[in-house]
Every structure is written in structure tokens, then in C-alpha cells.
C-alpha positions in Angstrom: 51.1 14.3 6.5 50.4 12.1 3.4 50.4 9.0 6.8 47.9 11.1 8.4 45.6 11.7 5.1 45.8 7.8 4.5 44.6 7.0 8.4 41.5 9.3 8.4 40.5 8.6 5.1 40.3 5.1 6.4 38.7 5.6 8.9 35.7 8.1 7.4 34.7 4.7 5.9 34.8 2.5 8.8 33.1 4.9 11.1 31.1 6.9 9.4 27.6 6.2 11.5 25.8 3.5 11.5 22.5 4.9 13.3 20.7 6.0 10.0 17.8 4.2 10.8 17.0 6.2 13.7 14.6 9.1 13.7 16.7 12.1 13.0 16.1 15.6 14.6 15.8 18.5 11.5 16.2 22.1 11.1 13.2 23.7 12.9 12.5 20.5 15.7 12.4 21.2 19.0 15.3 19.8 21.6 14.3 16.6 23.5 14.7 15.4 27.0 15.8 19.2 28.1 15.5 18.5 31.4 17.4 15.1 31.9 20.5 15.7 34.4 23.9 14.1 33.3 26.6 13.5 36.1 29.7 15.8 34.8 33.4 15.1 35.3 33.5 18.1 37.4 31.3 16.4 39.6 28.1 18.1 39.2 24.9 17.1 37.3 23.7 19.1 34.4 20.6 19.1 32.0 20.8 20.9 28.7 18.0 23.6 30.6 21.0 23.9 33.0 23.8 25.2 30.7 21.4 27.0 27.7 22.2 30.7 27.7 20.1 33.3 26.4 20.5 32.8 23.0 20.6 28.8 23.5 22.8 25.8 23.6 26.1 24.2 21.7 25.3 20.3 22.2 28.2 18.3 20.9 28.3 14.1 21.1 31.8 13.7 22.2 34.2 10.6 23.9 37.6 10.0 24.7 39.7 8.0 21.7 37.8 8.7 18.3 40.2 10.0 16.3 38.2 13.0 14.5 37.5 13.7 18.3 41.0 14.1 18.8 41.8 15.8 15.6 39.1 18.4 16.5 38.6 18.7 20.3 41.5 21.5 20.5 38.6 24.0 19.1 36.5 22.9 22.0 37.2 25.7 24.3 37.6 28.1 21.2 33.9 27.2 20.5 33.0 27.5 23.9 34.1 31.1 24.0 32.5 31.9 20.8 29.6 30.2 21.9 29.4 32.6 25.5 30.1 35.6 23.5 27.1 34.9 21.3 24.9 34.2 24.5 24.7 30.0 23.8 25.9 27.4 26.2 27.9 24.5 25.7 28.0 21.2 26.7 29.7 17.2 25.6 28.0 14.4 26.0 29.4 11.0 25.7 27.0 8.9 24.9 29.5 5.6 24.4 27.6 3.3 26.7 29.1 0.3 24.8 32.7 1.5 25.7 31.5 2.4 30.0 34.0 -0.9 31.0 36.3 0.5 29.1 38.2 3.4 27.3 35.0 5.6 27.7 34.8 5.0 31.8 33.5 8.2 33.8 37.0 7.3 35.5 38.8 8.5 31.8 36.2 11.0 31.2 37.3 13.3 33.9 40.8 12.2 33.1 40.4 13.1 29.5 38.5 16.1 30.7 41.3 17.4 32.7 44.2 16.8 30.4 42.7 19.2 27.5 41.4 21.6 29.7 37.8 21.2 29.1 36.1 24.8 30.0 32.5 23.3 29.6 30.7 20.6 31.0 31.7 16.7 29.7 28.5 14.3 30.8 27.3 11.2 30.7 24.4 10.1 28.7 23.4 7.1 30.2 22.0 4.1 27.9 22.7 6.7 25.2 18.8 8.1 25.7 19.9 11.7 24.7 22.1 10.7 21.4 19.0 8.2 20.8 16.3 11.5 21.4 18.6 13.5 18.9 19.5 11.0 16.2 22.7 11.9 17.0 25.4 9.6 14.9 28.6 10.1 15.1 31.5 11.4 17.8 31.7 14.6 17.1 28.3 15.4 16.4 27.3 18.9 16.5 23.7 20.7 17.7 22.6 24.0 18.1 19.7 25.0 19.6 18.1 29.2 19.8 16.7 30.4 22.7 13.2 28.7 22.1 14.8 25.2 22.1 14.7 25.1 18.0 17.3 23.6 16.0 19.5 25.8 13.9 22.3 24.2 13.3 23.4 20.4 13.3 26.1 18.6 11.6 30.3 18.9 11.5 32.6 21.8 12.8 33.9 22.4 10.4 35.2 20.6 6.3 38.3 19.4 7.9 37.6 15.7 7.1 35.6 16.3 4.1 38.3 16.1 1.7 41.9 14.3 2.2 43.0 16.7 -0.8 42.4 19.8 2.0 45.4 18.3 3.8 42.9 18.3 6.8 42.9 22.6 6.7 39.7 23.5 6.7 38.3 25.7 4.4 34.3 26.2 5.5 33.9 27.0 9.4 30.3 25.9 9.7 29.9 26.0 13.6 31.8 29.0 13.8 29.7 30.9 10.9 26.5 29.5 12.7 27.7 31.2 16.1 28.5 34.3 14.5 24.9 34.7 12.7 23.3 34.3 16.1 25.6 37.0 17.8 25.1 39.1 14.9 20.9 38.4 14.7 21.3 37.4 11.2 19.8 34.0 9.2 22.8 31.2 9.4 23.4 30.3 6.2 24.6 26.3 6.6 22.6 25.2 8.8 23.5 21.9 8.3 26.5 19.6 7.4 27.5 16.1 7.1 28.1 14.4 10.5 31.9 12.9 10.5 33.3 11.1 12.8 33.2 7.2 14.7 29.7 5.7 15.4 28.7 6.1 18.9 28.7 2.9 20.6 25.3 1.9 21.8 24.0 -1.2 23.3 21.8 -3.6 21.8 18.4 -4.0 22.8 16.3 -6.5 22.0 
């Protein structure tokens, strides 16, 4: 355990983000690029308008090797079926376009996609325009959106990684309390926490 501590609290401070200077989405903004279809390891295309349920959308900047990913990616179809019961969709994006030759491939997308089971759509964000349009920062990185397209919620699952004393049990569920308020038509309370996790991979442009 004490190995495992060691290894994440290394590498919170060599992947912690490195897209601050882009512009950021807050609390209150209203989702970009809605409409933008991403090819899907299932083999279908999907826009964020596609998978939004009544109540809105779980967005979640995902990949294939980043270790918070993996240490968090076996709530993934737990947050999925929160998500339908409160009425939201749910989709991952992987927006690694730096990593397409290699470990983030559409090829080991639908393989990584089919070994855990995935019950919602895993899609491409090609030249990373959708994690650009968001601000998004880190694999995971977390947005919710209501049924008018207005962000609620953006930041972490959960404190897992927030504090190697924890022992990596978390104690504060923030996407999970966030899901609940909208099922239960109350205010969320967090509606935002710190993005942990690798820096998505983007290409230069000059």
C-alpha cells in the first residue's frame, strides 16, 4: 500500500496539468461544440446532443494508461448507472492526440473499451478541439452539464488522490453527490473540485 501511496503521490506532481493557460469553462457556462460527432469504439459516431438525457450530460476526459484513470475507471459504469437513474448521459472522450501512434490508438481504445466493460460511449476527440473548447486538463477530468447545456459540476470524482494520508479511500464523493442533487431537484453543493490526474497530450501548434 505504502508502494502505491509513494507512486501516485509522484505522479500528482508530474502530471498534474499543464493546460492552465487555456481558457477554462466555469460554473454557469454553457457546453461548447454540442454538436461535433466523435467515432466511438463501438463503432458508431456520437455528439454530446446525442447521448444528453433529460436532465443532461456526464462528460469525462478519459484514455487508456494514466494511472489515476486506471485507479478510478472501475466507477465508470457505477457512474453511468447513477448518471441514467438521474436522467443525465454519459460519455469518455479521449482527447490524447499526441499518444494516436501509440498507446492511445482507436485500435487500444476499443481494446481498452472492451476489457472493462465500458457501458457508455468511449470517443475520439480529434486534434483535442473538445478538451481545448472545455479547458479540459487532466485524464480524468470530469463535466456535468443540466438539461439547458449549463455547467454544474466540473472537477475530480471523487478525494481519492487528494491526500496520500487517505490511503487512496475516499472520503468526499463529489460526482456522486452532484448526481444525486439533480435526481433529487436540489442545489449541488461542490460543484467544483480540483482536476487530478495526467495532462492530456495535445499537439503543438504553431
Amino acid at each position: 500500500m505504502r508502494t502505491n501511496l509513494l507512486l501516485f503521490t509522484g505522479l500528482l506532481t508530474a502530471f498534474v496539468a499543464q493546460t492552465q493557460s487555456l481558457p477554462q469553462l466555469n460554473i454557469g457556462d454553457t457546453a461548447p461544440l454540442t454538436d461535433i460527432r466523435m467515432k466511438a469504439t463501438d463503432g458508431k459516431s456520437y455528439s454530446l446532443s446525442d447521448v444528453k438525457g433529460r436532465n443532461g450530460v456526464v462528460v469525462i476526459f478519459s484514455c487508456n494508461t494514466c494511472p489515476f484513470v486506471l485507479g478510478w475507471e472501475d466507477q465508470y459504469n457505477l457512474i453511468f448507472e447513477q448518471a441514467k437513474a438521474a436522467g443525465l448521459g454519459m460519455i469518455l472522450i479521449n482527447s490524447n492526440e499526441a499518444f494516436r501512434e501509440k498507446d492511445d490508438s482507436f485500435e487500444a481504445m476499443v481494446a481498452h473499451a472492451k476489457k472493462n466493460k465500458y457501458k457508455m460511449p468511449y470517443a475520439v476527440d480529434e486534434d483535442h478541439k473538445l478538451a481545448d473548447a472545455f479547458g479540459a486538463q487532466t485524464t480524468p477530468h470530469v463535466f456535468v452539464f443540466d438539461a439547458e447545456w449549463k455547467l454544474v459540476f466540473k472537477g475530480s470524482i471523487n478525494d481519492k488522490y487528494e491526500n496520500s494520508k487517505s490511503g487512496n479511500t475516499p472520503a468526499k464523493f463529489y460526482l456522486s453527490d452532484a448526481l444525486n442533487a439533480i435526481k433529487e431537484n436540489k442545489p449541488i453543493e461542490v460543484k467544483e473540485s480540483r482536476a487530478i490526474g495526467c495532462s492530456i497530450k495535445r499537439i503543438k501548434k504553431s
